[in-house]
N, CA, C and O of each residue as an XYZ file, in Angstrom:
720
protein
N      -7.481    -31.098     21.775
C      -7.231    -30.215     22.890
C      -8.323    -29.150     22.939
O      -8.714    -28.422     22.027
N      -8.702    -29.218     24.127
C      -9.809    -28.274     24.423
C      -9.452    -26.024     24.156
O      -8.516    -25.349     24.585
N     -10.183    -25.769     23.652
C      -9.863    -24.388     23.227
C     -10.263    -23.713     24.572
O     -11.359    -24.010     25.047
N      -9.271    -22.618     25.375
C      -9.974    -21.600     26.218
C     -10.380    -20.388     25.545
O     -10.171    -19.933     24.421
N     -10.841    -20.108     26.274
C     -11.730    -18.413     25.776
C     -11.346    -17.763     27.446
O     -11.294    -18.496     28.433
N     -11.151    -16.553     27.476
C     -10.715    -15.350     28.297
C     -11.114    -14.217     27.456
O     -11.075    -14.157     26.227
N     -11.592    -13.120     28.488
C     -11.731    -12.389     28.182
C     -11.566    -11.224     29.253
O     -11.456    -11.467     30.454
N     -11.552     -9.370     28.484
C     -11.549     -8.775     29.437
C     -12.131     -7.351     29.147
O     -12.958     -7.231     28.243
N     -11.962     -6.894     29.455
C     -12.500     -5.075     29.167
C     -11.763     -4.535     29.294
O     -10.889     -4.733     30.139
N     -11.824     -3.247     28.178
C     -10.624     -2.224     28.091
C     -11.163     -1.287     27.534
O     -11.691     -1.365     26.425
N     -11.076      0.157     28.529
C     -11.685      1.456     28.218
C     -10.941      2.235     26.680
O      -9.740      2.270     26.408
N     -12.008      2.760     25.917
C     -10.983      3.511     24.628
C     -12.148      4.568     24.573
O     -13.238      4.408     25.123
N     -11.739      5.774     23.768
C     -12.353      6.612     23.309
C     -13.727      6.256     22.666
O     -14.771      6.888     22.506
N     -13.300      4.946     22.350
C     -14.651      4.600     21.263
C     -15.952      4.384     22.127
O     -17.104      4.710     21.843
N     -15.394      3.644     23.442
C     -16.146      3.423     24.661
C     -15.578      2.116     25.306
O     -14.371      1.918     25.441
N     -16.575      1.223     25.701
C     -15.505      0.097     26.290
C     -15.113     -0.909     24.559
O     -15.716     -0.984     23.489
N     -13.836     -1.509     25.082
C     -13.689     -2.598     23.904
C     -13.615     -3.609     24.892
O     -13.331     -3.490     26.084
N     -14.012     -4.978     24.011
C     -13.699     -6.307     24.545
C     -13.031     -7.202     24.080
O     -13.329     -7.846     23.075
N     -12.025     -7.349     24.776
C     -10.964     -8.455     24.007
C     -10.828     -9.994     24.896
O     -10.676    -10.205     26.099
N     -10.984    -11.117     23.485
C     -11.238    -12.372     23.856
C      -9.506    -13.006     23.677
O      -8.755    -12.452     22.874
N      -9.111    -13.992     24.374
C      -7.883    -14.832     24.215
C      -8.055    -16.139     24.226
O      -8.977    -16.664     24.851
N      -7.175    -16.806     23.526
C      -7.377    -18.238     23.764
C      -6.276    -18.980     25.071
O      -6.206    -20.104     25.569
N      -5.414    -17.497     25.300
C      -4.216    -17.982     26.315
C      -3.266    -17.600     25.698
O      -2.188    -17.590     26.292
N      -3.322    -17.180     24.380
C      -1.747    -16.736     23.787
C      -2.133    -15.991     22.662
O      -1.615    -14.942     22.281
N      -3.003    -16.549     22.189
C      -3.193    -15.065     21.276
C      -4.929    -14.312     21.296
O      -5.966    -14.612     21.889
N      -4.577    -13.308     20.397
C      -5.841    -12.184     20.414
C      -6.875    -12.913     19.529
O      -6.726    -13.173     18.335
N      -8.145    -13.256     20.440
C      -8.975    -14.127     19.510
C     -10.339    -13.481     18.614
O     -10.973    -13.876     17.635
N     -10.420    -12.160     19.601
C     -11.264    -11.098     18.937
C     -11.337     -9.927     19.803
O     -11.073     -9.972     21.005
N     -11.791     -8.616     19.020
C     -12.120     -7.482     20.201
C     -13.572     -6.662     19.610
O     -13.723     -6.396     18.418
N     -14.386     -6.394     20.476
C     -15.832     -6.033     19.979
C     -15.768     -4.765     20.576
O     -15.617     -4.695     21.796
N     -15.855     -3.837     19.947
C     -16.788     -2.575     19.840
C     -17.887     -2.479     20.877
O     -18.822     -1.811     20.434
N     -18.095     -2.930     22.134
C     -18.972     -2.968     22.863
C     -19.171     -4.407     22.950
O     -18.330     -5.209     22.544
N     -20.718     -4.869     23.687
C     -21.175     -6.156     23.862
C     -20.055     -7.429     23.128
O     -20.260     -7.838     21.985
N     -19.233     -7.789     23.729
C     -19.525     -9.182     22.965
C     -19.743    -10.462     22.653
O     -19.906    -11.155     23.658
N     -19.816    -11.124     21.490
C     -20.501    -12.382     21.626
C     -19.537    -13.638     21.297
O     -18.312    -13.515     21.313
N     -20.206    -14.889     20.989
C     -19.331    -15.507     21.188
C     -19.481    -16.578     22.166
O     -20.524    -16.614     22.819
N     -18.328    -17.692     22.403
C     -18.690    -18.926     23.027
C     -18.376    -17.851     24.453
O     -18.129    -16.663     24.247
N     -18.421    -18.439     25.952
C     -18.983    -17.802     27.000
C     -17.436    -17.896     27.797
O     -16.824    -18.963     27.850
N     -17.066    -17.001     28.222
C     -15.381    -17.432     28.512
C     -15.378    -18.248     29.736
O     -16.253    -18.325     30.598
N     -14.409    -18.757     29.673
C     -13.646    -19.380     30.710
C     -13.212    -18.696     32.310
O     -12.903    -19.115     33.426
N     -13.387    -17.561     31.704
C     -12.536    -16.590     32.876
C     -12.461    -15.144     32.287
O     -12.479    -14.766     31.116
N     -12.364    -14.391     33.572
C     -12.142    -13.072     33.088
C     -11.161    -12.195     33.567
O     -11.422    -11.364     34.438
N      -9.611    -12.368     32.863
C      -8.647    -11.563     33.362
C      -8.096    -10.821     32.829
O      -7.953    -11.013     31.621
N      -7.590     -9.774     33.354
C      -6.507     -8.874     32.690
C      -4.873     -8.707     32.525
O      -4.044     -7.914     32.078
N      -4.991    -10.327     33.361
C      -3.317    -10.699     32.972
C      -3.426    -11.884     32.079
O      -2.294    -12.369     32.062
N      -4.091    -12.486     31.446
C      -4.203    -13.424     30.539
C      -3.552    -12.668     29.435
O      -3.729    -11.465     29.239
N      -2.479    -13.759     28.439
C      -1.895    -13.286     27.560
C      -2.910    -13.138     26.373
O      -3.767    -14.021     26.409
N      -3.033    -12.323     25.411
C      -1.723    -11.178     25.169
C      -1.879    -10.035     25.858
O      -1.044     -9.143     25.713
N      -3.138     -9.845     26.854
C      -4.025     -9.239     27.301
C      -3.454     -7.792     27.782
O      -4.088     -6.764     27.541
N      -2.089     -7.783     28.549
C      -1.490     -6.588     28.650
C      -0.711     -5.787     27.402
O      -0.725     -4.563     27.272
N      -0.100     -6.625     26.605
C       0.804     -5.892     25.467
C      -0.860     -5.568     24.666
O      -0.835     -4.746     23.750
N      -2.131     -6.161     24.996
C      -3.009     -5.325     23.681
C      -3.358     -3.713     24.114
O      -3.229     -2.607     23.590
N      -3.970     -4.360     25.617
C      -4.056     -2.780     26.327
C      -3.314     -1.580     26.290
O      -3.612     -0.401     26.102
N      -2.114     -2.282     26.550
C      -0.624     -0.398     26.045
C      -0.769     -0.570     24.645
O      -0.783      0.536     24.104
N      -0.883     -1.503     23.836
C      -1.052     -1.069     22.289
C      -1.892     -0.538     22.038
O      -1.668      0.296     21.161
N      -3.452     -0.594     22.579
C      -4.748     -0.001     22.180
C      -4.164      2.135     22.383
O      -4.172      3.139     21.671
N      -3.703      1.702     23.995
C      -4.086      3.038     24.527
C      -2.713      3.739     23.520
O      -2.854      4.960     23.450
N      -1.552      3.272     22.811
C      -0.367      3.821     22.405
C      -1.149      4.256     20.620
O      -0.575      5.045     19.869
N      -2.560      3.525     20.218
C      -2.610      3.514     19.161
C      -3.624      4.879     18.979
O      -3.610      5.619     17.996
N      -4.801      5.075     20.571
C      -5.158      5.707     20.724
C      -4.710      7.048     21.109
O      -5.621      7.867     21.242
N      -3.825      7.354     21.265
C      -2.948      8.392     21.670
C      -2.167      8.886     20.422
O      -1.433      9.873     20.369
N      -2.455      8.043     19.462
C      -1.574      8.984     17.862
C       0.047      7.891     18.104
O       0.953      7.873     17.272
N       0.056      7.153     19.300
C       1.752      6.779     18.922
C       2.091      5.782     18.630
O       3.283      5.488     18.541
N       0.824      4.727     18.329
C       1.196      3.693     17.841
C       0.606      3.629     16.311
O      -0.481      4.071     15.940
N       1.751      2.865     15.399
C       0.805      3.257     13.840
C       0.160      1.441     13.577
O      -0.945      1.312     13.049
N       0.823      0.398     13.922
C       0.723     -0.548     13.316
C       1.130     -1.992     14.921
O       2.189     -2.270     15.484
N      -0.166     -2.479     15.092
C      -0.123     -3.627     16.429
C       1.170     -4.637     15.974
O       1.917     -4.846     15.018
N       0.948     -5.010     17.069
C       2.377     -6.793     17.159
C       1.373     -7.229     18.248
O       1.390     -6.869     19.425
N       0.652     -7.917     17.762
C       0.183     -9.354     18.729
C      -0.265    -10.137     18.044
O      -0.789    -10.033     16.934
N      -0.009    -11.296     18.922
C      -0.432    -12.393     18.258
C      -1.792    -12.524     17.500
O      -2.331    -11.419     17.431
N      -2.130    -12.983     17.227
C      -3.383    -12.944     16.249
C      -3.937    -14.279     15.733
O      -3.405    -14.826     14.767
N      -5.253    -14.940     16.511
C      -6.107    -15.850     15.830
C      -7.201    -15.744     15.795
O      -7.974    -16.213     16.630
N      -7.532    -15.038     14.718
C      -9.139    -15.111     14.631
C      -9.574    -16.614     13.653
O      -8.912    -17.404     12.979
N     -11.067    -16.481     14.014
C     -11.438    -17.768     13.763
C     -12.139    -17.352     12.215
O     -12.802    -16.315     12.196
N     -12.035    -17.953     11.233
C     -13.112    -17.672     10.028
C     -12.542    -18.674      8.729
O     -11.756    -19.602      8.920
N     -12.908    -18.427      7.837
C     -12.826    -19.079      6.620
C     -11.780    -18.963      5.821
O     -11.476    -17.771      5.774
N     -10.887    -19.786      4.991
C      -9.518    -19.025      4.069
C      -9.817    -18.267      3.388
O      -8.798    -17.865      2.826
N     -11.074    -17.515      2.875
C     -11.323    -16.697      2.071
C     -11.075    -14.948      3.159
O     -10.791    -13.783      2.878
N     -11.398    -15.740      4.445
C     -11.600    -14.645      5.242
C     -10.600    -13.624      5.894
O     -10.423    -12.465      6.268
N     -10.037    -14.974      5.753
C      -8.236    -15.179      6.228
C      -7.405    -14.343      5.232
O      -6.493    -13.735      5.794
N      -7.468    -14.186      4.132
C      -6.904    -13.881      3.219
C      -6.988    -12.164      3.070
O      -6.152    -11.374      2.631
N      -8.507    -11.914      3.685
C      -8.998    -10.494      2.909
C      -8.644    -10.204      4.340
O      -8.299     -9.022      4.333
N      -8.567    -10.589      5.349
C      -8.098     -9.773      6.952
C      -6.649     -9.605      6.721
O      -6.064     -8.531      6.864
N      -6.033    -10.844      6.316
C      -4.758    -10.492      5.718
C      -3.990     -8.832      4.761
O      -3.061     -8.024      4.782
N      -5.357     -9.259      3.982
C      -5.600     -7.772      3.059
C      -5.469     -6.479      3.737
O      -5.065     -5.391      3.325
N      -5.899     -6.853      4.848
C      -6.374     -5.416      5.781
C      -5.278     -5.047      6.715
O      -5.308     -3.905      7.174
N      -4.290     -5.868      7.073
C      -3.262     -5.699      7.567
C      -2.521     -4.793      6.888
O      -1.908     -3.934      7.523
N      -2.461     -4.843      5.502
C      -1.391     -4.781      4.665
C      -1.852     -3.540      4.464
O      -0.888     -2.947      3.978
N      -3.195     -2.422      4.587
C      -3.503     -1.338      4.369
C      -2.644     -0.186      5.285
O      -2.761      0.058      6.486
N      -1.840      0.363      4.393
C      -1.144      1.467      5.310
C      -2.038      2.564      6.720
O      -2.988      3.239      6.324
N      -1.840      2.611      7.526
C      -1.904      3.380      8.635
C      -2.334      4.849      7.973
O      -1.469      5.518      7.407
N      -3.629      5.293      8.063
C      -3.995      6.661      7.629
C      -4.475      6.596      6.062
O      -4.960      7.485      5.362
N      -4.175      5.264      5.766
C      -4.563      5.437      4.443
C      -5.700      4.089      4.066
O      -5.792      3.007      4.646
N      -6.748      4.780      2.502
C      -8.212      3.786      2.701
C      -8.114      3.112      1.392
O      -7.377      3.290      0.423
N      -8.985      2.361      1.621
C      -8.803      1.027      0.056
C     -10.243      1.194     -0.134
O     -10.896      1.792      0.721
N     -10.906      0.615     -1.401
C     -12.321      0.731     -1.336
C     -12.209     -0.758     -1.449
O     -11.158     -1.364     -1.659
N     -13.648     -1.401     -1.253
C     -13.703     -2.810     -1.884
C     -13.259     -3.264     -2.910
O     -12.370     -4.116     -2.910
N     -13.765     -2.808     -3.922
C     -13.432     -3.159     -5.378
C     -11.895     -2.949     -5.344
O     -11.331     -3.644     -6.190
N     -11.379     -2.472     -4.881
C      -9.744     -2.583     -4.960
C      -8.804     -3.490     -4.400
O      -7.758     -3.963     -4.844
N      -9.544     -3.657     -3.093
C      -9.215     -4.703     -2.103
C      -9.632     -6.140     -2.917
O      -8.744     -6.974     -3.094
N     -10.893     -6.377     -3.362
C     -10.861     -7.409     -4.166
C      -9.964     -7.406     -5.359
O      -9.304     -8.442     -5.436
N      -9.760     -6.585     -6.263
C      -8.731     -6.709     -7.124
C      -7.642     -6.897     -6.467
O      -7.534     -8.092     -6.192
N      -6.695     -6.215     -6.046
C      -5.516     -6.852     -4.796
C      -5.758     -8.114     -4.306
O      -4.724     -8.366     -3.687
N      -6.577     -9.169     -4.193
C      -6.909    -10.194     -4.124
C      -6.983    -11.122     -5.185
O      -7.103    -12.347     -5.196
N      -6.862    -10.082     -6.275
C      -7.027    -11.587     -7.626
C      -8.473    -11.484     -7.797
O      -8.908    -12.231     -8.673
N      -9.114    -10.945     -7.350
C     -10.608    -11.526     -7.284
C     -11.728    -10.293     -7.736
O     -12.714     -9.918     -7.102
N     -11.210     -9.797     -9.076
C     -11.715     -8.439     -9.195
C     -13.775     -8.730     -9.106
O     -14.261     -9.757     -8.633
N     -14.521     -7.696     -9.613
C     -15.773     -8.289     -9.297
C     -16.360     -8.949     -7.771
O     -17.530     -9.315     -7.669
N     -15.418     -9.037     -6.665
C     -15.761     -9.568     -5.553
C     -15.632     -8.767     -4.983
O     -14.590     -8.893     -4.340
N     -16.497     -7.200     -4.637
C     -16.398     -6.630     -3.542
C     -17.497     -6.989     -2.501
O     -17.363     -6.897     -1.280
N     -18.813     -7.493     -3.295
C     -19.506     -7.781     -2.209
C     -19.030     -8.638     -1.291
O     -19.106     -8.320     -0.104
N     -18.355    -10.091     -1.740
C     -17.465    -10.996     -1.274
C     -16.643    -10.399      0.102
O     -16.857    -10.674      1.283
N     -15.758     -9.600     -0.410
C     -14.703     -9.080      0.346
C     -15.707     -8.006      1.515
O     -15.534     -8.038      2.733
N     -16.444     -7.363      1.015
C     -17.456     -6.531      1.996
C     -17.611     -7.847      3.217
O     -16.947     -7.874      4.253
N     -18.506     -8.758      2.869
C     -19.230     -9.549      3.774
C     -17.613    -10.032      4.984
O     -17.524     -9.795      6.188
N     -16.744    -10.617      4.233
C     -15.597    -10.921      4.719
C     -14.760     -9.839      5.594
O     -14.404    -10.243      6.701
N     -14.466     -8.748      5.299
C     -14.406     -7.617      6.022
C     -15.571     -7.156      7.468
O     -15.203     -6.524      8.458
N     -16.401     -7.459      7.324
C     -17.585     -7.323      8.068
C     -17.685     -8.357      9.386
O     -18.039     -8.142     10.546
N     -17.268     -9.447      8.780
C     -16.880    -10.158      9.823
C     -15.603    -10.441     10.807
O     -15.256    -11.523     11.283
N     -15.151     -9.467     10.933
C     -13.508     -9.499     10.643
C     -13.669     -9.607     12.367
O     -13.922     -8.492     12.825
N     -13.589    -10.613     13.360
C     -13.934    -10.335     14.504
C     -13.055     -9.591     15.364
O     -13.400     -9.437     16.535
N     -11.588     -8.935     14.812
C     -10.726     -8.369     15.420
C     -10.499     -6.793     14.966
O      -9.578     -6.317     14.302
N     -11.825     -6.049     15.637
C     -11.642     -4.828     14.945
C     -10.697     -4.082     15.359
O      -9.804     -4.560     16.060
N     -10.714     -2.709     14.989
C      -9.079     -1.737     15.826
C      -7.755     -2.422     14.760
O      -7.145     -1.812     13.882
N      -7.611     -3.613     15.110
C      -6.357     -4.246     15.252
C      -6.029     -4.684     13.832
O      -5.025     -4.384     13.186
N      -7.300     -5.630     13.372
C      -7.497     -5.796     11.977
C      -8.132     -4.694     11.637
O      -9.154     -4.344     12.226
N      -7.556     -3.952     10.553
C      -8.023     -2.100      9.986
C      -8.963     -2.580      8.903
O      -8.781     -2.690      7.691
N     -10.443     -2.941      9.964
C     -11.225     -3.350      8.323
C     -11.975     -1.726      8.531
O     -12.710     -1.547      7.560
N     -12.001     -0.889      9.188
C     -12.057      0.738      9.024
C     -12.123      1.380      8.091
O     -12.908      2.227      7.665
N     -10.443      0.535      7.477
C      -9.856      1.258      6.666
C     -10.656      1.081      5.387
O     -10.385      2.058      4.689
N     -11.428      0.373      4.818
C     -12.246     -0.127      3.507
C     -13.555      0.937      3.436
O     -14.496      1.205      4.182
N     -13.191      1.286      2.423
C     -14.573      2.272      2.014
C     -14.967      2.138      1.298
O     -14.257      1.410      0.604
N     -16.366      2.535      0.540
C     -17.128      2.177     -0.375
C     -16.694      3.456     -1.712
O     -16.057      4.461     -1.396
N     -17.113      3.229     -3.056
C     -17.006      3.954     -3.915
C     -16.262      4.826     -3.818
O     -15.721      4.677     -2.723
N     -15.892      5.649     -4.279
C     -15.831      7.638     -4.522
C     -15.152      7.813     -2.857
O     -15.031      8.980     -2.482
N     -14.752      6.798     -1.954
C     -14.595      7.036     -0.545
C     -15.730      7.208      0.525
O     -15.495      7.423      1.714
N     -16.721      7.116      0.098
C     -18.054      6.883      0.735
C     -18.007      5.820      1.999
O     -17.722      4.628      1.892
N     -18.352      6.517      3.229
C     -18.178      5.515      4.755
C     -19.233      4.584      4.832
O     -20.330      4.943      5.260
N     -19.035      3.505      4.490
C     -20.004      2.723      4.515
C     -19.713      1.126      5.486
O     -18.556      0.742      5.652
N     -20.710      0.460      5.960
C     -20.541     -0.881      6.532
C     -19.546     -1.031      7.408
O     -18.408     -1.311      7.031
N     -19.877     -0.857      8.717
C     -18.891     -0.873      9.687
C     -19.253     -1.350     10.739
O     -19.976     -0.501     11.262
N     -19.162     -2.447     11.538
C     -19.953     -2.940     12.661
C     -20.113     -2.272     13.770
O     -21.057     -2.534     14.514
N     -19.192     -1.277     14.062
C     -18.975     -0.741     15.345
C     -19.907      0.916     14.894
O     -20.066      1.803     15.732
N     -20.194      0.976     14.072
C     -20.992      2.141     13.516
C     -19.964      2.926     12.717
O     -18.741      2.851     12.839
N     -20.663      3.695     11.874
C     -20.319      4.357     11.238
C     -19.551      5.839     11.802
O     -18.537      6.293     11.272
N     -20.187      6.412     12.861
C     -19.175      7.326     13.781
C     -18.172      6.931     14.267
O     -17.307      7.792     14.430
N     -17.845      5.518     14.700
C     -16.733      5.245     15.345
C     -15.928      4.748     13.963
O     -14.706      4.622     14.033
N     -16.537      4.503     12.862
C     -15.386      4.270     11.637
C     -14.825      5.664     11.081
O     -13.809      5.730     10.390
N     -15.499      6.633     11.409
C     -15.221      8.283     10.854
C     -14.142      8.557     11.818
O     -13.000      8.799     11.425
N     -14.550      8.521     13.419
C     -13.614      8.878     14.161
C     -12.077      7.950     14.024
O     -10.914      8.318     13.859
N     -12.668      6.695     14.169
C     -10.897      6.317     13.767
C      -9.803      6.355     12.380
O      -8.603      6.096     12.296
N     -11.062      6.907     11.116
C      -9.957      7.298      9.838
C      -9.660      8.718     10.329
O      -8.719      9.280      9.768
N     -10.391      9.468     11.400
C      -9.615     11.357     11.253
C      -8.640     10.719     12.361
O      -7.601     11.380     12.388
N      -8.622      9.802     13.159
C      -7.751      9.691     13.914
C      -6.462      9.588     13.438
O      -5.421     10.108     13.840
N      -6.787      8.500     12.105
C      -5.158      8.677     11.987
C      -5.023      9.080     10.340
O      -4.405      8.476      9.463
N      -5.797     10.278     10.249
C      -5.284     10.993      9.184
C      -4.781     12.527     10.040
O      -4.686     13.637      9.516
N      -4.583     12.261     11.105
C      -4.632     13.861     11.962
C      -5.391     14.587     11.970
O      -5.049     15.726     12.290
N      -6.732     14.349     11.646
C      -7.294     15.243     11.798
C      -8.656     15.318     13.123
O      -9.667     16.016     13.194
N      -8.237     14.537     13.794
C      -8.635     14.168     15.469
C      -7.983     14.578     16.061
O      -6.830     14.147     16.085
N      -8.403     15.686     16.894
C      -7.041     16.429     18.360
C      -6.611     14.837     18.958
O      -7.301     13.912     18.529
N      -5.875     14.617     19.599
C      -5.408     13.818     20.047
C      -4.977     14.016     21.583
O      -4.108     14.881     21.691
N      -5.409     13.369     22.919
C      -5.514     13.742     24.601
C      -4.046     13.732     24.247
O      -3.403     13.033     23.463
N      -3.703     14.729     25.069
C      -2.236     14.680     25.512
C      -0.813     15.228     24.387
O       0.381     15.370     24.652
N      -1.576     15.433     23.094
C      -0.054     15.864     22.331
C      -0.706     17.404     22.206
O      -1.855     17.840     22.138
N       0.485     17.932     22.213
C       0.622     19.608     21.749
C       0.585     20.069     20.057
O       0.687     19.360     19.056
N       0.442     21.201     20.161
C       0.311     21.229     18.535
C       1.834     20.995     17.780
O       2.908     20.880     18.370
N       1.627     20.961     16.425
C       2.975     20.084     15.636
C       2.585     18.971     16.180
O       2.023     18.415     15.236
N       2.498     18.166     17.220
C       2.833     16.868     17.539
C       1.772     15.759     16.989
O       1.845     14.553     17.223
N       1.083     16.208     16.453
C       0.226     15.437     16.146
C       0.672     14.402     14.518
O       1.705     14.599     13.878
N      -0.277     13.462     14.192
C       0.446     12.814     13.087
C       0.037     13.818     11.826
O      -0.759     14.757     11.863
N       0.662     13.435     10.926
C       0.647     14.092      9.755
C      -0.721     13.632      8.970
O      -1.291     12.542      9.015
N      -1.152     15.132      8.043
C      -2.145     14.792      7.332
C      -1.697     14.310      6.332
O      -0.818     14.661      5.545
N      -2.815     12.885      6.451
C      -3.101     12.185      4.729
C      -4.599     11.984      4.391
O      -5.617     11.758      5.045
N      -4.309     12.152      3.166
C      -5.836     12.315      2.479
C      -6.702     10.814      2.874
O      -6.279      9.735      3.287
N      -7.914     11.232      2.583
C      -8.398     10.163      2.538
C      -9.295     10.057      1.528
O     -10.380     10.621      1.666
N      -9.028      9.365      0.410
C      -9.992      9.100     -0.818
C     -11.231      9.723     -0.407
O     -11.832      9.514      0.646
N     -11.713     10.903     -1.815
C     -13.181     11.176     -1.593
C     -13.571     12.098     -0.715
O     -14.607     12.754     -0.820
N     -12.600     12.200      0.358
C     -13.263     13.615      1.248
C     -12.114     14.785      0.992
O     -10.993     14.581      0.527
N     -12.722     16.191      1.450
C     -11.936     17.146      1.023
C     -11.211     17.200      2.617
O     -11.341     16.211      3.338
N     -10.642     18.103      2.985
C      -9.667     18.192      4.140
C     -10.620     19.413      4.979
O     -10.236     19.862      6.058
């Protein structure tokens, strides 16, 4: 059976994102430009295409902590496993490599897990953000390194947030390595 590709655009703070579908689930979202086989079509009612958009803008707004969509990205079981990994990273809170590979069984494999993280074609959604280098050091992030800073103060609270009043914002949590 032949695979579709859809795609569409969706405005965020970060700037535009692009999210790909196969018709039912989320097949990737790029940080700007993206690449990839050449879609089929370009809509904004293609599934999952509306529940990602109110999730993006609910996640961007401080009120969403953790997505529900479907989810197929394309990559390797090794890859599969460490995106898996990244799911499982609490909301506001950071893992370094070397930990994430140990949590994997696979201590000694951070470069491993780096490269695998790096490719993670479903950023935002899959929190490969959340992975930092050493001591908490911001390192390796496809979408750049400002937009990986801005989305850990985002949801450590320490990003004003459009639209909430003060108190309303989420609660501070540390983030390995930096002071507050």
């Amino acid at each position: 059976m032949e695979r579709r590709c859809y795609r569409t655009a969706v405005p965020s703070p970060l700037g535009e994102l692009w999210l790909t579908s196969d018709g039912t689930h989320l097949t990737q979202l790029w940080l700007g430009r993206p690449s990839g086989p050449e879609p089929d079509g370009e809509s904004a009612d293609i599934a999952p295409f509306p529940a990602a958009r109110e999730q993006l803008r609910a996640y961007f707004e401080g009120r969403l902590r953790e997505f529900e969509l479907p989810l197929a990205p394309a990559g390797t079981p090794f890859q599969h496993r460490v995106w898996q990994a990244l799911l499982e990273i609490p909301y506001g809170r950071t893992v370094t490599y070397g930990a994430l590979a140990a949590r994997l069984g696979q201590p000694g494999a951070s470069r491993a897990v780096g490269l695998a993280n790096g490719r993670n074609p479903i950023a935002v959604v899959i929190p490969c953000h959340r992975v930092v280098g050493a001591g908490g050091a911001l390192t390796g992030y496809g979408g750049g390194i400002e937009r990986k800073r801005w989305l850990l103060e985002l949801e450590s609270g320490r990003r004003a947030i459009p639209g909430l009043g003060p108190g309303l914002s989420p609660p501070v949590l540390p983030v390995p390595g930096q002071t507050a």
